[in-house]
Structure formats: structure tokens, C-alpha cells
N, C-alpha and C positions, 0 to 999 in steps of 0.2 A: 825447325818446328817452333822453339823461342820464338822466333821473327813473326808466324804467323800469329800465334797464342794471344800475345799481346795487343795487337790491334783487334782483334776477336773481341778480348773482355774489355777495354774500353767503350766500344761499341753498346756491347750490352748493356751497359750502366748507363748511358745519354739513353737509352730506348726503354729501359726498367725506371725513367726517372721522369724522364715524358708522361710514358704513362700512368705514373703514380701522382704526376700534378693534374691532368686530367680525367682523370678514372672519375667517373659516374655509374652509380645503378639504382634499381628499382626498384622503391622497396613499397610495404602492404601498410597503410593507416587507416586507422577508425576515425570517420565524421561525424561527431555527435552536434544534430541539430537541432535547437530548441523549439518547441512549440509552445505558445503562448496563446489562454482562451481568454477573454471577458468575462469575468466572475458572474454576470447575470445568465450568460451562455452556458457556464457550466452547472447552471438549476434548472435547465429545460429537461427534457427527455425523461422526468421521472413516469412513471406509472408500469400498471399492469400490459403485459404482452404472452402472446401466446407460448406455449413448453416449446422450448428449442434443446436443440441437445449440447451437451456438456462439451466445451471446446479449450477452453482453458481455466479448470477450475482452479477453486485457490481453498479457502478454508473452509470448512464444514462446521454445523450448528446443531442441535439435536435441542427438541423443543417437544416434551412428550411424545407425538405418534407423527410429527415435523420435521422434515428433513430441511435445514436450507443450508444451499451448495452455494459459493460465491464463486461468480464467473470474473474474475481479473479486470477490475474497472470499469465494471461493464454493469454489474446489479447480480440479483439472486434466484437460485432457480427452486421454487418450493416444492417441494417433494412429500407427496400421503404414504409415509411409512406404514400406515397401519397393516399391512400386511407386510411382513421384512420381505416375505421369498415373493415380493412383487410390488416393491415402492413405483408409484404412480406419477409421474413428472405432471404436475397441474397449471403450470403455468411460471415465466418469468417476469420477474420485478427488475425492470431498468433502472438502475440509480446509476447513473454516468461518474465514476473513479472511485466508484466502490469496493474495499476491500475488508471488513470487518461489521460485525453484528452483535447483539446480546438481543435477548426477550424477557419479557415480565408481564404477564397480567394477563397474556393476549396482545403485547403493544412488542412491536417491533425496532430497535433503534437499531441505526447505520450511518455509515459515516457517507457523507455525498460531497467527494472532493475536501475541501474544509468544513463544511458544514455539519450537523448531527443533526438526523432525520427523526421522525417517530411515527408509525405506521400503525393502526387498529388491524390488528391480525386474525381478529376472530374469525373473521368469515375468507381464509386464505385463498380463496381464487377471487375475493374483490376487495386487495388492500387498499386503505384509505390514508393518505397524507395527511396527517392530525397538527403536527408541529414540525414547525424548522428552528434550530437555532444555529443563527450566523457567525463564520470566521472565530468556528471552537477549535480545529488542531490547525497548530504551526507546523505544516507540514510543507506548505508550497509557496515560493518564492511569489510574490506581486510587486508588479511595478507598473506603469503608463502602459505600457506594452500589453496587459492582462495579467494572466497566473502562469507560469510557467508550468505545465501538468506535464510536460517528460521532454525527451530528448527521441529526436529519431535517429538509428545509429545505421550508420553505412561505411563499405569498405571505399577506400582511394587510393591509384597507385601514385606515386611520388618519386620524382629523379632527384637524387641526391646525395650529395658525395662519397665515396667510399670510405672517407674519414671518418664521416658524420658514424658518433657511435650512440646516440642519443634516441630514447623513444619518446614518438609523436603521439599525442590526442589533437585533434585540430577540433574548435568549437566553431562553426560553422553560424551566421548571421541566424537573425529570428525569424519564423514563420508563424505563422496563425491556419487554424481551423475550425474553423470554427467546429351459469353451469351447474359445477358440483355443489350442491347443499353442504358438505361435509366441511366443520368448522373445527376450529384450537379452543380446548378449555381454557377458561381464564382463571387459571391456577396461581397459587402467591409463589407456587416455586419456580425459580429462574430455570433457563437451559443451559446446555452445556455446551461451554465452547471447547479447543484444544488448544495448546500449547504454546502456540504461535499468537493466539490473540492480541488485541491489542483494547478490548471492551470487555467486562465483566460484569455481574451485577453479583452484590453479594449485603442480604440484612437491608433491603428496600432501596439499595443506593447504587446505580450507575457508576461504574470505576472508568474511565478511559484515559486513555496516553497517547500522546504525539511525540515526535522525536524528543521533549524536556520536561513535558509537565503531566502531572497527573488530575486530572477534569474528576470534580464528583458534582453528583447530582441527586437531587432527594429525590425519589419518585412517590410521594404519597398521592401525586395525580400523576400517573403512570404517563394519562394526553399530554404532561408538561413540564415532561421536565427541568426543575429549581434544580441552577448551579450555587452549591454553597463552599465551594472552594477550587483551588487548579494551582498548589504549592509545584514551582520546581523542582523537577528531582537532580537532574544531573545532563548529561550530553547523551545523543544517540542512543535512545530509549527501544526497547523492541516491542516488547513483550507484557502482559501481565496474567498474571496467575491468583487466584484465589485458595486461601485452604484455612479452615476454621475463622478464628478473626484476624488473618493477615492476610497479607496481597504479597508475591513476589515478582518483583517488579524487573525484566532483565533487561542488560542493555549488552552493546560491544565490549564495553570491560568490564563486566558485573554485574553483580543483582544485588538489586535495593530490598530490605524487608521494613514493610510499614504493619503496624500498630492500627487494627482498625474498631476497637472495644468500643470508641465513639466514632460512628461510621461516618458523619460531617468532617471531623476534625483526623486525616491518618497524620499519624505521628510517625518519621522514620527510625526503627531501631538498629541499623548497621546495615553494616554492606560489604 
């Protein structure tokens, strides 16, 4: 039985050894592929278009008897609250990589990829383009290629060692792609946005943030708005909040509180 035994587990070991130098298998990775537009490309497609329905909203805005819903990069869908148990979908506003809004006056701002838009809101089923101001949030990568505005992500299977104990993102080369009478009073009081924001108005003055800086704006011509500062605040900025004369400002490791008593000038007090 010894006699046999032995050349048994020998055997085994040349074929458990074989196989462990070429052992391959198959494993699941994500291809994130970039897409890159031409910054003049991504200021076409603004304007009014007919009510579509709600596909992938994003944040919501309340503007006295105003509903505006944001459709995920896509623009706004304005909604006539005036009746709650029957808001009226009136029409959407295409702004191509729009995700944020404030109002004031009757005037609408939004963000259009890097851009900050300003719309005359009064008459909300025929918004008017009043002002553009250019390349205000550091939010998208540009280079010869265009603006980098996302990544398309897809799964890939991949043969590879059974050693390999490492996880893969693979970046993958660049590609290109390119009625109702019923109007908004033009009240001095702002709307209300939620928590998530990244736009506020608060005591006449535009607050906004991109991932480091805080953008202010005097609106004393609501059609135009005067930038009178955009201090750094920190890294990977999210959020801003308004409440009496401060801003709380959050980001991935914290919240910033600014001083805003002179609304030109926020002062930051801790963090």
C-alpha cells in the first residue's frame, strides 16, 4: 500500500502545480469612457419645450405658487402649483447639464454646464434668456479635446490570472458627442431651495459653489448679474445652505460657516 501511496502523491503535486502556473479566469470590470463636448456645443439646446414627464428628477425649487423640478442635466420642468391637489406641468426649460437653480424678482438663475444662466420668469410658459455669464463653476475638466461632461460606464469580462488579486477601473479612450396667461410675481423675496443645493440667494446677493469656491453676485439688476467676489473655500464642496446672516457651506469633510452681515464681503468663521 506504501509502494502505491507514494507515487500517487507525487503525481498530484506536478498536476496541482501545472495547474496553479496556468490557472486563468474571468473576471467582471467597469469601463469608464469619457465623453468630451465643445464648450460652444454645450450652449445650444437652451429654450422652452413642451411638459414632458418626470424621468429623472433631481432637486426641487418652490418659488411662491412655482414648482421647478430639475430633470438631471437635461433642464427644468415648471410646474403651476396654484392648486397643490392638482400642480399643472406647463412646460420644460432645456438647459443641457443642468442641475441647480435659485430665483429672485421673477429672474431665474441656473447653472448650464459651467455657465450661470439668467432667465425673466415672469411670464413661465415663455422663459426669456436675459444673460449668460461664461466659465463661472470649476466643475469640468477642459482641454483640445472639449469639456469632459461624464464618463459612460459599461461592464467588461477580462481573463486574468488567478493570482491577480487586484481591482480594475479601466479608462477607456475619448469619445465626442456632440398658451397659459398665468405669470410669477416679481416679489423681492427669494425661493426656496433644499439641502442639497449648491445656489442660494440671500439679502439681494446670489451665493453659489463649485467644487472650491464660493461665486457672489450683487443682483441690484436681477437681468445681470455683478460678480463681486468667488473667495476659496476648501476641496470637494457640496452644498450651501442659508439661515439668518450665514451660509453653511458643506463639503466631504465638513462644513464651512461664513459671516455674511456684509453680503459682498462673506467672511469665513470656522469649520
Amino acid at each position: 500500500m506504501r509502494t502505491l501511496l507514494l507515487p500517487l502523491l507525487f503525481l498530484s503535486l506536478i498536476i496541482s502545480g501545472c495547474l496553479k502556473d496556468d490557472c486563468v479566469e474571468t473576471r467582471r470590470y467597469t469601463v469608464y469612457t469619457p465623453v468630451y463636448v465643445m464648450a460652444d456645443e454645450l450652449r445650444e439646446g437652451v429654450g422652452m419645450e413642451a411638459a414632458r414627464p418626470l424621468t429623472h428628477p433631481g432637486k426641487i425649487y418652490v418659488y411662491g405658487q412655482l414648482l421647478l423640478i430639475n430633470e438631471i442635466e437635461e433642464g427644468i420642468h415648471l410646474i403651476n402649483n396654484s392648486d397643490p391637489a392638482n400642480p399643472v406641468n406647463m412646460g420644460f426649460l432645456a438647459i443641457p447639464g443642468n442641475r441647480d437653480m435659485a430665483m429672485y424678482q421673477g429672474m431665474l438663475y441656473a447653472d448650464n454646464y459651467m455657465d450661470l444662466l439668467a432667465f425673466d420668469l415672469t411670464n413661465p410658459v415663455s422663459p426669456q434668456l436675459v444673460s449668460r455669464q461664461q466659465n463661472v463653476f470649476n466643475m469640468y475638466t477642459q482641454s483640445a479635446q472639449g469639456v469632459l461632461v461624464k464618463y459612460l460606464e459599461r461592464d467588461t469580462m477580462v481573463e486574468v490570472s488567478c493570482l491577480q488579486n487586484d481591482d480594475l477601473i479601466f479608462f477607456d479612450g475619448a469619445s465626442r458627442t456632440g398658451g397659459d396667461s398665468w405669470s410669477v410675481p416679481s416679489t423681492q423675496a427669494p425661493g426656496i431651495g433644499g439641502s442639497t443645493a449648491r445656489m442660494t440667494i440671500m439679502n439681494g446677493y446670489l451665493y453659489a459653489v463649485d467644487l472650491q469656491s464660493l461665486h457672489v453676485y450683487n443682483l441690484d439688476q436681477p437681468a445681470e448679474p455683478l460678480k463681486v467676489a468667488d473667495p476659496v473655500i476648501g476641496w470637494d464642496i457640496e452644498t450651501i445652505w442659508p439661515y439668518e446672516d450665514k451660509l453653511f457651506i458643506g463639503s466631504m469633510s465638513g462644513m464651512y460657516i461664513y459671516d455674511c452681515s456684509l453680503p459682498a464681503s462673506p467672511n469665513q468663521l470656522s469649520v
